[in-house]
DRENDO-1510 file (C-alpha; in Angstrom, 1 decimal, always signed):
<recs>
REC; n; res; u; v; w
REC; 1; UNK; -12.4; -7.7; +18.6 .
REC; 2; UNK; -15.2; -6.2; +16.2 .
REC; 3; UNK; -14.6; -5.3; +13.1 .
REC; 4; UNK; -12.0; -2.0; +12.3 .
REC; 5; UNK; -14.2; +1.0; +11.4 .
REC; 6; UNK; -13.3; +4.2; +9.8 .
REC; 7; UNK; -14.1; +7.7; +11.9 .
REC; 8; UNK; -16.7; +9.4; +10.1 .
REC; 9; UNK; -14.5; +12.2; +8.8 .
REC; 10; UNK; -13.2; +9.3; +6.6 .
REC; 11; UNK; -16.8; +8.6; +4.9 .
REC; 12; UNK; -16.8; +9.7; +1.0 .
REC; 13; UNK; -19.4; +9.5; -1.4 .
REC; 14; UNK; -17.5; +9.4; -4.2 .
REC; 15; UNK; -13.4; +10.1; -5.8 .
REC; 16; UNK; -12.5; +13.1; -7.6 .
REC; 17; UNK; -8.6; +12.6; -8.0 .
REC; 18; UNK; -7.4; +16.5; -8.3 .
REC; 19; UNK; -5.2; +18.8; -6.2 .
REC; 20; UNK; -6.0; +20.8; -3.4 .
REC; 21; UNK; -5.3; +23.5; -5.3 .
REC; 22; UNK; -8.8; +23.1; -8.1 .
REC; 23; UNK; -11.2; +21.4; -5.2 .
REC; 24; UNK; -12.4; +23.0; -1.6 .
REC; 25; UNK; -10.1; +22.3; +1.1 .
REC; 26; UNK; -10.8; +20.1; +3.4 .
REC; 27; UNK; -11.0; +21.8; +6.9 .
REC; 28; UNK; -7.5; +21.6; +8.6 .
REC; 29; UNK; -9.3; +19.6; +12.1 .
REC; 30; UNK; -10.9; +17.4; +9.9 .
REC; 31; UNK; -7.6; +16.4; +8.2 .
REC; 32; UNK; -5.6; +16.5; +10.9 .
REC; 33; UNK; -8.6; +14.1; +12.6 .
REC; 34; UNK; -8.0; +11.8; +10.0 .
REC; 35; UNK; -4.4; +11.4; +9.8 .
REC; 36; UNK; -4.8; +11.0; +13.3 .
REC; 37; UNK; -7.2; +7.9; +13.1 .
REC; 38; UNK; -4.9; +6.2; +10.1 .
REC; 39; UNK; -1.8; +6.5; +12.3 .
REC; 40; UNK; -3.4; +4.3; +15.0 .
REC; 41; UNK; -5.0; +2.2; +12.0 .
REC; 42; UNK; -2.6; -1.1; +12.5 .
REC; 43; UNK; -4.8; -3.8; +12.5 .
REC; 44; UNK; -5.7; -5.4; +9.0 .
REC; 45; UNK; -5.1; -7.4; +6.0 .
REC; 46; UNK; -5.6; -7.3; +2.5 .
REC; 47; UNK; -4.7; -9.0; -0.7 .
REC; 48; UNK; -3.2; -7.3; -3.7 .
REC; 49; UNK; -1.0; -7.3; -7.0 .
REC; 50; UNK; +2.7; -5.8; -7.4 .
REC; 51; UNK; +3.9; -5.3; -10.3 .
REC; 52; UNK; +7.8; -4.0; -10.5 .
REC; 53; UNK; +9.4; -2.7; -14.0 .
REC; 54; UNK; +11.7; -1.2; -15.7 .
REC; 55; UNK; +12.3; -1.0; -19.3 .
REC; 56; UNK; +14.6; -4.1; -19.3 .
REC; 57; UNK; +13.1; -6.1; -16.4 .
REC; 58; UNK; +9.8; -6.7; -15.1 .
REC; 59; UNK; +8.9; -8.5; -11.8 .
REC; 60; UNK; +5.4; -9.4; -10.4 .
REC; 61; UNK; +3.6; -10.8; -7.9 .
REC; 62; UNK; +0.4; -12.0; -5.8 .
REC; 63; UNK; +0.8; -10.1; -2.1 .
REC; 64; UNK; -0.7; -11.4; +0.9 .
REC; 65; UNK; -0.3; -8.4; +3.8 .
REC; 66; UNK; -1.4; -9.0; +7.2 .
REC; 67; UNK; -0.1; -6.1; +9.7 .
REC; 68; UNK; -1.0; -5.8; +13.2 .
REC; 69; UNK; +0.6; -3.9; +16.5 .
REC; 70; UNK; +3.5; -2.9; +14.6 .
REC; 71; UNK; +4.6; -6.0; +12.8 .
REC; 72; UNK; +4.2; -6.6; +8.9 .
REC; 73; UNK; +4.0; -10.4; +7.6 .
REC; 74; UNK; +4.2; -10.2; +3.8 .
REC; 75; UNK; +3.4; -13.4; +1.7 .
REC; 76; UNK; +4.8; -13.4; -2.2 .
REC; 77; UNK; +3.6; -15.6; -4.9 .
REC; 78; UNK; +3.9; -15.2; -8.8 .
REC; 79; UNK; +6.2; -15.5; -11.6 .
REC; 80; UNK; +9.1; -14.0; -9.5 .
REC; 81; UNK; +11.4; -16.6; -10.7 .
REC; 82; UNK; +12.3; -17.1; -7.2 .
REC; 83; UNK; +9.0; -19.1; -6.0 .
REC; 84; UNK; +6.9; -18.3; -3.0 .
REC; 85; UNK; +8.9; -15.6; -0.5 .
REC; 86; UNK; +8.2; -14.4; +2.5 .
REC; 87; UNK; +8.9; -11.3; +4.4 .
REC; 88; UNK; +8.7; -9.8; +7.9 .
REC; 89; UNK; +9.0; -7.2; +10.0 .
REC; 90; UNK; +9.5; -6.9; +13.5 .
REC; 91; UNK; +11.6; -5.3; +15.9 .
REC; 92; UNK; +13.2; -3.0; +13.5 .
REC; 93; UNK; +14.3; -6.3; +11.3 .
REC; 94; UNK; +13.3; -7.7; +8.0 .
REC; 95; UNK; +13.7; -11.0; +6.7 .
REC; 96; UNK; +12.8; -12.7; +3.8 .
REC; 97; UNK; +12.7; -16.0; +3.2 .
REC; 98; UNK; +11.9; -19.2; +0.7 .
REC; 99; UNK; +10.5; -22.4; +1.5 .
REC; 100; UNK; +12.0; -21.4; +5.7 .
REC; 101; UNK; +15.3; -20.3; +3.9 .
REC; 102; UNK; +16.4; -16.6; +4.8 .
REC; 103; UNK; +17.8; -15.3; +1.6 .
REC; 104; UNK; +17.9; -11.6; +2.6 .
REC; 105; UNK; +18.1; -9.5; +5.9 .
REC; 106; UNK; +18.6; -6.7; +7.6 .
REC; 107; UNK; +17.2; -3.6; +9.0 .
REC; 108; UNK; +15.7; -2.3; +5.5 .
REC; 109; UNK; +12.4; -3.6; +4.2 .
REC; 110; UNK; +13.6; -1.7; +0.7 .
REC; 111; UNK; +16.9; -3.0; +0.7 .
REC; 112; UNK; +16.2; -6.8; +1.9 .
REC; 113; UNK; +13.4; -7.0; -1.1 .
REC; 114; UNK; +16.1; -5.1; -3.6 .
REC; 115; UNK; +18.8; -7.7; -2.4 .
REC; 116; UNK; +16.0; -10.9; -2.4 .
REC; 117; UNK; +14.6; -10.1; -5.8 .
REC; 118; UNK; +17.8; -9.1; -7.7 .
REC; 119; UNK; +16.6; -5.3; -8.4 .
REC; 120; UNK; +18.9; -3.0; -9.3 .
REC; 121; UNK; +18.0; -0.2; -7.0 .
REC; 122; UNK; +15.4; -0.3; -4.3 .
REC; 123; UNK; +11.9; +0.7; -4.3 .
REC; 124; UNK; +10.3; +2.2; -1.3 .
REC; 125; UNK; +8.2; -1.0; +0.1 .
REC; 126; UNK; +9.1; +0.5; +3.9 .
REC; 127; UNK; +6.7; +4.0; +2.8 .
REC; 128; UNK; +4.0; +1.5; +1.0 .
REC; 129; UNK; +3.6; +0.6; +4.6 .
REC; 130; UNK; +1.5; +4.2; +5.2 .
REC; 131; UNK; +0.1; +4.6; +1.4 .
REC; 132; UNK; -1.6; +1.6; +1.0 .
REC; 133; UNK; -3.8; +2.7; +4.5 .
REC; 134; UNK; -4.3; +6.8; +2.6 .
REC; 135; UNK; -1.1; +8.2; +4.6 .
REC; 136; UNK; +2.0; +10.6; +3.0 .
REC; 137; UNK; +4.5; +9.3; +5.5 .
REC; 138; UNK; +7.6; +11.0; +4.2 .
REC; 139; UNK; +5.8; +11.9; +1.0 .
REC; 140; UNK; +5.9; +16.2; +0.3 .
REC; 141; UNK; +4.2; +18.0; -2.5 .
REC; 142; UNK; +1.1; +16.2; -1.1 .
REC; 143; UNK; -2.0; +16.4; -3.2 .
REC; 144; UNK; -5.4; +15.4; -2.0 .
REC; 145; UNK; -8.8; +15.7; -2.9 .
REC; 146; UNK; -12.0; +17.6; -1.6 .
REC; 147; UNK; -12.5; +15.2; +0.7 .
REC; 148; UNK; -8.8; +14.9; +2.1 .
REC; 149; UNK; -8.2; +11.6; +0.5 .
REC; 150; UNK; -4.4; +11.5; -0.8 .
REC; 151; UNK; -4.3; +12.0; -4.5 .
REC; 152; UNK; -0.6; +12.6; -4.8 .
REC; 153; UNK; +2.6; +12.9; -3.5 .
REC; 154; UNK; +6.5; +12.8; -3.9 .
REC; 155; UNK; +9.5; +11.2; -1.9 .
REC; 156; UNK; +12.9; +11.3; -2.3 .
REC; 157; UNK; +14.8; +7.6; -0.6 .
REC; 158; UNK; +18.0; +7.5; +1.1 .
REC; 159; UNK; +20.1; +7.2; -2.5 .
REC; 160; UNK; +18.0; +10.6; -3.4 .
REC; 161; UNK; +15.9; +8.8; -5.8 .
REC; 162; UNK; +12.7; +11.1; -6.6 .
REC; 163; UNK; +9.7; +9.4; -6.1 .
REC; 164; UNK; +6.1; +10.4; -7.7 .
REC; 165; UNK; +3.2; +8.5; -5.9 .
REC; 166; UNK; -0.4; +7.9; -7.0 .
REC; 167; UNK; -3.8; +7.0; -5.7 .
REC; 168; UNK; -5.3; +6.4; -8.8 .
REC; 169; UNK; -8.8; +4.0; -7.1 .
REC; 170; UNK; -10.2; +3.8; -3.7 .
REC; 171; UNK; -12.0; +1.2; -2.4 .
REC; 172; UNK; -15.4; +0.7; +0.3 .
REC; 173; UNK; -14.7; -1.0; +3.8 .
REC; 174; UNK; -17.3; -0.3; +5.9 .
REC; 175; UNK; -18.6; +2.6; +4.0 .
REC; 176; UNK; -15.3; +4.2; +4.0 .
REC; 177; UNK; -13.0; +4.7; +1.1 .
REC; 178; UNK; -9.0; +3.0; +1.3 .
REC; 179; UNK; -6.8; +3.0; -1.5 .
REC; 180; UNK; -6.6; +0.3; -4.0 .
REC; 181; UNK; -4.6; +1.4; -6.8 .
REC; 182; UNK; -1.4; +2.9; -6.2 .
REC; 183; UNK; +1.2; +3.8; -8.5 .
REC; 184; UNK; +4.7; +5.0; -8.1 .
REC; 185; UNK; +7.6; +5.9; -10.9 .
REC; 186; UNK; +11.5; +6.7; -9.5 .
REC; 187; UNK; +14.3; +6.5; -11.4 .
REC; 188; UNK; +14.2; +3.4; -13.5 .
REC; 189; UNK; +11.3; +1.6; -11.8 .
REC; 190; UNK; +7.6; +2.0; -11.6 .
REC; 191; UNK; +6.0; +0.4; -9.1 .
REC; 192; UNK; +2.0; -0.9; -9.8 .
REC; 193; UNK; -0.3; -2.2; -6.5 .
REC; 194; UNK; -3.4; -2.7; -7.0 .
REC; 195; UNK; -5.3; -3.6; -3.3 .
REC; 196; UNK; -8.7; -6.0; -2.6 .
REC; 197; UNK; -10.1; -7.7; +0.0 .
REC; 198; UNK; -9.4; -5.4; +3.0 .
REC; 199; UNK; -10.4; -6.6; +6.6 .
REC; 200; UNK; -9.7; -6.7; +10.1 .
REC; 201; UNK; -7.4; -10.0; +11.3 .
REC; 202; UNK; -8.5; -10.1; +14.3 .
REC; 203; UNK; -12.4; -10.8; +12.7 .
REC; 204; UNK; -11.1; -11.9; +9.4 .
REC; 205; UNK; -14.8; -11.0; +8.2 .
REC; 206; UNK; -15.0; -9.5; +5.0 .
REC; 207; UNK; -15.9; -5.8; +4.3 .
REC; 208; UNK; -19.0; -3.9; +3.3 .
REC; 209; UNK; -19.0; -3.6; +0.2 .
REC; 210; UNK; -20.9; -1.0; -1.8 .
REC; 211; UNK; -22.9; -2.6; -4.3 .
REC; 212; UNK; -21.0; -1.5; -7.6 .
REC; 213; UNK; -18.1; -2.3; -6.0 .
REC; 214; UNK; -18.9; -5.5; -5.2 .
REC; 215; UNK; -15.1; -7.8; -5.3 .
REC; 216; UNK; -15.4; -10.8; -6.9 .
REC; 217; UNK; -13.9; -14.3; -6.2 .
REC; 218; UNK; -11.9; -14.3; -9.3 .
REC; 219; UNK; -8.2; -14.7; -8.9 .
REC; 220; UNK; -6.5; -11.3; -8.1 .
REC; 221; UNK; -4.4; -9.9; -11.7 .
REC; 222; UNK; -0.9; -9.7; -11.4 .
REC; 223; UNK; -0.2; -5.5; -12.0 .
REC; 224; UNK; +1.8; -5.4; -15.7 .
REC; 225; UNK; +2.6; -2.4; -17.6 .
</recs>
């Protein structure tokens, strides 16, 4: 299969991160063409950081993501305490596991990582699953820039936690701009995910780069306060 590439109503020359509300509109069938194209958009891998805090606790981590026809293979590494985990998805089950021991599972990505990682309330790793490719999914009070690029958003989880999302950096694959820096703050926790290295797994080749954003081959940062 060749390589994923964006439609062109995803091409951006640059990021202005402001609301709708200061910046022109983007026109409704251009947006709704988008969102369209990311919904089918299920076929890709990246690497990033996670960082997970409060003001007591903090947990990190390196993040391996492949996903692809529906399924989500998560790879964590770090100073978790916990060594190397791993978690997937599939068939409306998650399981995580260390060194091919399952120490969490269920039907919740959120609460199998809050039970695996000993967090005191979950964070919303299930709706991470449409930001980190420029989609709301549940998210309201959407914010997005002159280009239709997401710039904010809020959610409230299952518990009624109240979520504030942001798309702080976006990156070039292909010539097209995905996020990669997204930060979220509910209740006690904010969340920190800073994305690289986006490509297709069924090439594995890497992206086009634009020149000033060039990615290094420097070990990824683990996301801290």
């Amino acid at each position: 299969m060749a390589r994923v590439r964006l439609p062109l109503a995803l091409l951006c020359s640059g990021f202005v991160l402001s609301s709708c509300a200061s910046q022109p509109s983007l026109p409704a069938k251009s947006l709704e063409a988008r969102e369209a194209y990311l919904a089918t958009f299920d076929d890709f891998s990246f690497r990033a950081g996670l960082g997970i805090w409060t003001d007591d606790e903090t947990q990190s981590a390196r993040v391996k993501w492949q996903q692809r026809d529906g399924e989500l293979n998560v790879g964590l590494s770090g100073p978790l305490g916990l060594g190397n985990l791993k978690l997937e998805y599939s068939d409306a089950q998650a399981v995580l596991t260390r060194s091919g021991r399952v120490v969490a599972q269920g039907n919740s990505i959120d609460t199998v990582l809050q039970q695996g990682l000993g967090l005191g309330a979950p964070v919303p790793f299930e709706q991470l699953q449409q930001w980190v490719i420029g989609l709301p999914g549940e998210g309201t009070s959407v914010s997005r820039d002159e280009q239709g690029k997401l710039a904010s958003l809020r959610y409230r989880d299952q518990q009624g936690t109240r979520w504030e999302a942001s798309f702080l950096r976006y990156s070039v694959v292909d010539g097209y701009r995905l996020p990669s820096l997204i930060v979220a703050s509910g209740g006690d926790y904010s969340v920190r995910l800073v994305l690289k290295d986006w490509m297709s797994i069924s090439t594995q080749d890497e992206p086009k780069i634009e020149p000033e954003e060039t990615q290094s081959n420097k070990r990824l940062a683990i996301p801290s306060r």
